[in-house]
C-alpha positions in Angstrom: -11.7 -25.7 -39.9 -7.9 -26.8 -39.6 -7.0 -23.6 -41.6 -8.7 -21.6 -39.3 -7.7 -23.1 -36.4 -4.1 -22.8 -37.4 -4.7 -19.6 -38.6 -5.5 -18.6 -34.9 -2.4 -20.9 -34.0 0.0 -18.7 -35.8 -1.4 -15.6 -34.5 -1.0 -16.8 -30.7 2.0 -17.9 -31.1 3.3 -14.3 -32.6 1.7 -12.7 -29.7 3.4 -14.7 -27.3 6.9 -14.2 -29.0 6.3 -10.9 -28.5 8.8 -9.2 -25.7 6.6 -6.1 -25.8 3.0 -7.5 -25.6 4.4 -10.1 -22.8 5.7 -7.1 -20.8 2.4 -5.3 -21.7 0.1 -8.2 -20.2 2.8 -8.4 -16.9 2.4 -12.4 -16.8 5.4 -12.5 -15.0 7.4 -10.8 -11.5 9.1 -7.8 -11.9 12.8 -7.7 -11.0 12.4 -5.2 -8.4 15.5 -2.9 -7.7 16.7 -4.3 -4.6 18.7 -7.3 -3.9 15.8 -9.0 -1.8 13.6 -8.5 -4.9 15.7 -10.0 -7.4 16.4 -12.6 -4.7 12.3 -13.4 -4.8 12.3 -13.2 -8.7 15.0 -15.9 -9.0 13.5 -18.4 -7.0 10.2 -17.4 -8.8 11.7 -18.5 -11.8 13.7 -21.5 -10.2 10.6 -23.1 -8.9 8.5 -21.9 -12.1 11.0 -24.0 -14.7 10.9 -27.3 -11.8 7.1 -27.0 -12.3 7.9 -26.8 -16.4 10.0 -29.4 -16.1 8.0 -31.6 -14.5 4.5 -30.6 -16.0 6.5 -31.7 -19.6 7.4 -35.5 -18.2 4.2 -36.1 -16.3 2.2 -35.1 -19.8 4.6 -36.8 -22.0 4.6 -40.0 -20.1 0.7 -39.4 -19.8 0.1 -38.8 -23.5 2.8 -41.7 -24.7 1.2 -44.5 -22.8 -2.2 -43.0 -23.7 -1.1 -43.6 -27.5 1.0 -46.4 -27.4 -1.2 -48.7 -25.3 -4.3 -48.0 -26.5 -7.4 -50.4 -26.6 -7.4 -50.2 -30.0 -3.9 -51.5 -30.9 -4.9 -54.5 -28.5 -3.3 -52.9 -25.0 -3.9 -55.4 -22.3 -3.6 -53.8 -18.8 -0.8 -55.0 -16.1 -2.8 -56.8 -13.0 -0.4 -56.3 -10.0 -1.6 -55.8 -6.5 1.9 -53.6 -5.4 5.4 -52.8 -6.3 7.7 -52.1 -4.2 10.5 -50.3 -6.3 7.5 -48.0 -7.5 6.3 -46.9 -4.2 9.9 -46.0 -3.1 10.5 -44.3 -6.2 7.4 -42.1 -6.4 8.5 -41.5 -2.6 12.1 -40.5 -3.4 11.9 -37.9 -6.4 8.8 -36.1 -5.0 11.2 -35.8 -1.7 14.5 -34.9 -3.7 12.2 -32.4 -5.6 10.7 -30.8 -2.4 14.3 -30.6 -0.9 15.7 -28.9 -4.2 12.8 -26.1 -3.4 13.4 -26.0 -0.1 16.9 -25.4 0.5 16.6 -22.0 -1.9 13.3 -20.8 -0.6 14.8 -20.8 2.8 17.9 -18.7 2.2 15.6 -16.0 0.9 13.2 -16.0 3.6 16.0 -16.1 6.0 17.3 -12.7 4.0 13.6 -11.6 4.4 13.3 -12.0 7.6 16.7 -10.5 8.7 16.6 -6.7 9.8 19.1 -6.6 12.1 21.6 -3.4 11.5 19.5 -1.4 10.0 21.1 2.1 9.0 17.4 3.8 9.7 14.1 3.0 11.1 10.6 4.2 9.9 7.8 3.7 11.3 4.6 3.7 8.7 0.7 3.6 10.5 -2.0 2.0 8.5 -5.2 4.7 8.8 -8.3 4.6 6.9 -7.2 5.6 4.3 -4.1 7.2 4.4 -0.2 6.6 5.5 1.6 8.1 8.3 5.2 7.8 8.2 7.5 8.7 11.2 11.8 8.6 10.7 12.5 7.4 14.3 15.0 9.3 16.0 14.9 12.4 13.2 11.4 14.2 15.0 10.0 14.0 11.3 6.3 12.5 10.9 3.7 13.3 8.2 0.4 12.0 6.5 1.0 10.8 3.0 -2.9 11.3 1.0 -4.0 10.3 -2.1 -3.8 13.5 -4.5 -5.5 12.3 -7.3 -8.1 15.0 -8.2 -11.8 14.4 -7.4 -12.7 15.0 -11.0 -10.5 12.5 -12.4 -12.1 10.1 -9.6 -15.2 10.8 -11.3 -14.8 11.2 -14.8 -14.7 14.7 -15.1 -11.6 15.1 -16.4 -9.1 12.8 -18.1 -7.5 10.5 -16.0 -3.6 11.0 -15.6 -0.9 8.1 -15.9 -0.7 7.2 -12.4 -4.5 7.6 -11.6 -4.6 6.6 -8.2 -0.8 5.9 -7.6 -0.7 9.7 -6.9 -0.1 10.6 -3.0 0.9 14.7 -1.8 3.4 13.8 0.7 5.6 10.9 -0.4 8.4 8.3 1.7 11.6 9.9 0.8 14.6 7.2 1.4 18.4 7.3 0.5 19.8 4.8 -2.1 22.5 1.9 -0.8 21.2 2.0 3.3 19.3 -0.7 5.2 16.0 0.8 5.8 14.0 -1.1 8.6 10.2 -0.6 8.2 7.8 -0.7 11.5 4.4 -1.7 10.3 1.4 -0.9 12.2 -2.5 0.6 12.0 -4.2 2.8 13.8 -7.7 1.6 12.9 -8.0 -2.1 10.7 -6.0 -4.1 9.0 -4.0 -2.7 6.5 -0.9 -4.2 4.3 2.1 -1.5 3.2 3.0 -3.5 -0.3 5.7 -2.1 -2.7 6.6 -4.5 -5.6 9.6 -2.9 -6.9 10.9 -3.8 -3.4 9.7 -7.4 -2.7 8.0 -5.9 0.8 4.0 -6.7 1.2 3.5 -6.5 5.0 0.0 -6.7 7.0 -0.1 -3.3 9.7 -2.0 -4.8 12.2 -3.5 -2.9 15.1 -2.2 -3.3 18.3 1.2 -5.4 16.6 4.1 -4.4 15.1 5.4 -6.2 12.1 8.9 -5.8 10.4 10.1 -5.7 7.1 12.9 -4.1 5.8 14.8 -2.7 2.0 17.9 -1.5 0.4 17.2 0.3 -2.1 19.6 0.5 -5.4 18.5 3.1 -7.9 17.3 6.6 -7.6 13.5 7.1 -8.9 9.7 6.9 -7.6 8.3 3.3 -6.7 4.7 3.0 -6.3 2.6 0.5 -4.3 -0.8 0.3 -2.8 -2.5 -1.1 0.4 -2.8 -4.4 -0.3 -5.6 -5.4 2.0 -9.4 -4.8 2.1 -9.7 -2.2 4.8 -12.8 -0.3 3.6 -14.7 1.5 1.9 -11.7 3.9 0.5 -9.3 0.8 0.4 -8.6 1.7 -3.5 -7.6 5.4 -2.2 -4.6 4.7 -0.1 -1.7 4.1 -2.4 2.0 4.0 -1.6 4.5 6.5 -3.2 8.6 6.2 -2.5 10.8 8.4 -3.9 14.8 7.0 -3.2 17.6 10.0 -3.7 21.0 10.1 -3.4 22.3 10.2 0.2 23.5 13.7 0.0 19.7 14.8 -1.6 18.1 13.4 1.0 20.6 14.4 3.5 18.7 18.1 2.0 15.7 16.5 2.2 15.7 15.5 5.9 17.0 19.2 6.7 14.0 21.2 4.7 11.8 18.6 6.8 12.8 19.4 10.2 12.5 22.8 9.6 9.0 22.7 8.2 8.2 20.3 11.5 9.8 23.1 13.5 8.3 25.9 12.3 4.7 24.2 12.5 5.4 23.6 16.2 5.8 27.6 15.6 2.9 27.9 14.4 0.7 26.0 17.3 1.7 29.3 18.8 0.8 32.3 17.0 -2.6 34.2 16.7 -4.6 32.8 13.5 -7.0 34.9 11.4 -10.2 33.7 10.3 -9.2 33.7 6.4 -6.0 32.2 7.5 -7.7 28.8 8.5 -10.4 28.9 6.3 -7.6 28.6 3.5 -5.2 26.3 5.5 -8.9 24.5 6.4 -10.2 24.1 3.1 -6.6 22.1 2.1 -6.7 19.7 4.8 -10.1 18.9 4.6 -9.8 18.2 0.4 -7.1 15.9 1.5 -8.5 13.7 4.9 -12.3 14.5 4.6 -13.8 15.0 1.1 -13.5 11.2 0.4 -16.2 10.9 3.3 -18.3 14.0 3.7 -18.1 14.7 0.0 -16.3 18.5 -1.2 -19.8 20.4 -1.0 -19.9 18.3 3.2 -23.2 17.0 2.4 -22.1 13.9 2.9 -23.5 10.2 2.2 -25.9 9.9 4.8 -26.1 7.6 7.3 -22.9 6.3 6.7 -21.2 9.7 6.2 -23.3 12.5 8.0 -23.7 15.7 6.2 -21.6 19.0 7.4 -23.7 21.4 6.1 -26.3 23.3 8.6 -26.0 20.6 11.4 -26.2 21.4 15.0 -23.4 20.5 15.8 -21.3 22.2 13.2 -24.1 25.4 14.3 -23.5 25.3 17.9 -21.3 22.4 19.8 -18.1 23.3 19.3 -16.9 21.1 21.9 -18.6 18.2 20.8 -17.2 19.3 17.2 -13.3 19.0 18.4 -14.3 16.0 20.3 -15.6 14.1 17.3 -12.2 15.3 14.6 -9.8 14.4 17.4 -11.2 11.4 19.0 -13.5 10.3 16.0 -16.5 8.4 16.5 -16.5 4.8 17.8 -18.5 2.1 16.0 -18.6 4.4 12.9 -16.4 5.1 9.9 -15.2 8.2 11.6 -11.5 8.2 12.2 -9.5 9.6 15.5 -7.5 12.8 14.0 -5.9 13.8 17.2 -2.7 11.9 16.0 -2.8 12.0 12.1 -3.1 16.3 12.2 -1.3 18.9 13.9 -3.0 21.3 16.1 -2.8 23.7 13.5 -4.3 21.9 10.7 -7.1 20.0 13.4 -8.0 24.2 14.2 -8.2 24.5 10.5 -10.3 22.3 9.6 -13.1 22.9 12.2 -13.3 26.3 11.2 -13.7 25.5 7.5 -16.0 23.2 8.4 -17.9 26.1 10.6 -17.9 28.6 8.3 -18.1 26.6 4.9 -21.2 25.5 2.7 -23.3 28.1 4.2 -22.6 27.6 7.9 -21.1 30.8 8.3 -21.1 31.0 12.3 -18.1 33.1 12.5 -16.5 30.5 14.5 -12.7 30.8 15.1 -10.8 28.1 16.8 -7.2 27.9 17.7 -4.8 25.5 17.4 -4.4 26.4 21.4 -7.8 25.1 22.3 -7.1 22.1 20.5 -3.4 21.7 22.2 -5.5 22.4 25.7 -8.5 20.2 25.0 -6.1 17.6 24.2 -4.0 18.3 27.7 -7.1 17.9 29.6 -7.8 14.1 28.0 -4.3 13.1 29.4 
């Protein structure tokens, strides 16, 4: 038995001295690449070896009178009703230790906390499930989805290294400025978490909290919503890819142009294969998770698309329901995550897809005008 037992002994203890299977397991914080992070990590640790430290004299002052005044070598207990000097000493350390984490822990929340003079300001909108980001002052807002494939999801396929951690429209933010985050939701309660940078934030609807970074490497940082917000909660990850000022300086060019030329785009006459194509992308992206890719749907929870009346006949109540969702249901208001464009699109996918085939064409017009007439 005590062979085996120190058989197992040895074998835990060469695990444990191993740098690669500790890093594998992730017992401990990461770093982080930002000063804020690596601000977090240090007290981490600083408070992580006080709790060593003390765990290690509270046992061994534990085990030694355990041993040394045992019944059996004749130990006769002390009888004394109170001590002074112990009370004020058991008073004192606890307090000196209490200040010692205390006077660290606040200059870190105080750098937390402080996002005044920011360089740029975002503005990220908790939806179920999906991001919306929006670079105040720069007329650049988009939806960031998951774009893990469907048959991954399911098993139909291997799954990939980031399963999950995959989105089609990332953050883009340059290296070395003061980003300020605005933190909100459109719907629940979400929370915008990043570990790389040390920011976990709730978005709360109807408030606006603040968070903020400095990011000090180029590369892709991953995060997810860190708060139970539904049933798709596991399907809203976080994606941030930092660049060099002078590629994102490109970046933020190629993106006002695109936003320009979809304001184009509201415009123009649209053919029927034109939004069944641009239809059939947008709804793989904010409605498959829901009304499934063939739109039959989970019913109740998630009506089926496919041979409805409303998807046969009301077209009114149909651009109703994307842009102004359905309340008391899992159905989401679209009117501010999708452009007129892409809202057009998707209806007429959804009117002309799985069978429906009504011929139906509607225009991002219509939805700009039925919009209008909410106002």
């Amino acid at each position: 038995m005590l062979r085996l037992a120190s058989t197992w002994l040895v074998a835990l203890s060469t695990l444990m001295a191993s740098a690669a299977a500790s890093a594998e397991w992730g017992f401990n914080m990461t770093r982080g690449v930002t000063e804020i992070s690596r601000s977090v990590y240090s007290l981490h640790m600083t408070i992580f070896w006080i709790c060593v430290v003390i765990g290690v004299i509270v046992f061994s002052v534990m085990f030694y009178s355990m041993f040394a005044h045992r019944k059996s070598k004749g130990a006769v207990p002390s009888k004394f009703h109170e001590h002074l000097g112990l009370e004020i000493l058991w008073t004192v350390i606890p307090l000196l230790i209490l200040i010692g984490m205390a006077v660290p822990a606040t200059k870190v929340l105080i750098k937390i906390y402080d996002t005044q003079d920011a360089d740029m300001d975002v503005l990220i909108t908790g939806y179920q499930w999906r991001w919306g980001y929006e670079y105040l002052g720069e007329d650049v807002s988009f939806m960031s989805n998951l774009s893990t494939s469907s048959e991954e999801i399911y098993n139909q396929v291997e799954k990939g290294e980031n399963y999950l951690l995959e989105v089609d429209n990332p953050l883009v933010l340059p290296i070395g400025q003061k980003v300020r985050f605005l933190i909100t939701a459109a719907d629940v309660i979400h929370s915008w978490w990043v570990p790389a940078f040390a920011v976990k934030k709730d978005a709360i609807p109807g408030f606006i909290n603040e968070a903020w970074t400095r990011i000090d490497e180029p590369g892709i940082y991953r995060g997810q919503c860190a708060e139970l917000c539904g049933i798709d909660h596991a399907y809203m990850p976080i994606v941030v890819i930092a660049k060099e000022q002078e590629d994102y300086d490109a970046w933020l060019a190629e993106q006002k142009e695109a936003a320009a030329l979809e304001r184009e785009l509201a415009s123009r006459e649209w053919t029927l294969p034109e939004l069944m194509e641009r239809g059939e992308r947008v709804y793989a992206s904010a409605c498959a998770s829901c009304h499934q890719v063939n739109g039959e749907g989970l019913p109740p929870t998630f009506p089926s698309l496919v041979g409805t009346e409303m998807m046969l006949n009301d077209i009114e109540g149909h651009i109703d329901v994307v842009v102004n969702g359905v309340r008391g249901t899992s159905m989401a208001a679209f009117g501010n995550q999708l452009s007129e464009v892409e809202i057009a699109a998707v209806i007429t996918y959804e009117r002309n897809a799985w069978g429906n085939d009504t011929g139906d064409i509607i225009t991002p017009l219509q939805i700009l005008e039925f919009k209008q007439a909410q106002e």
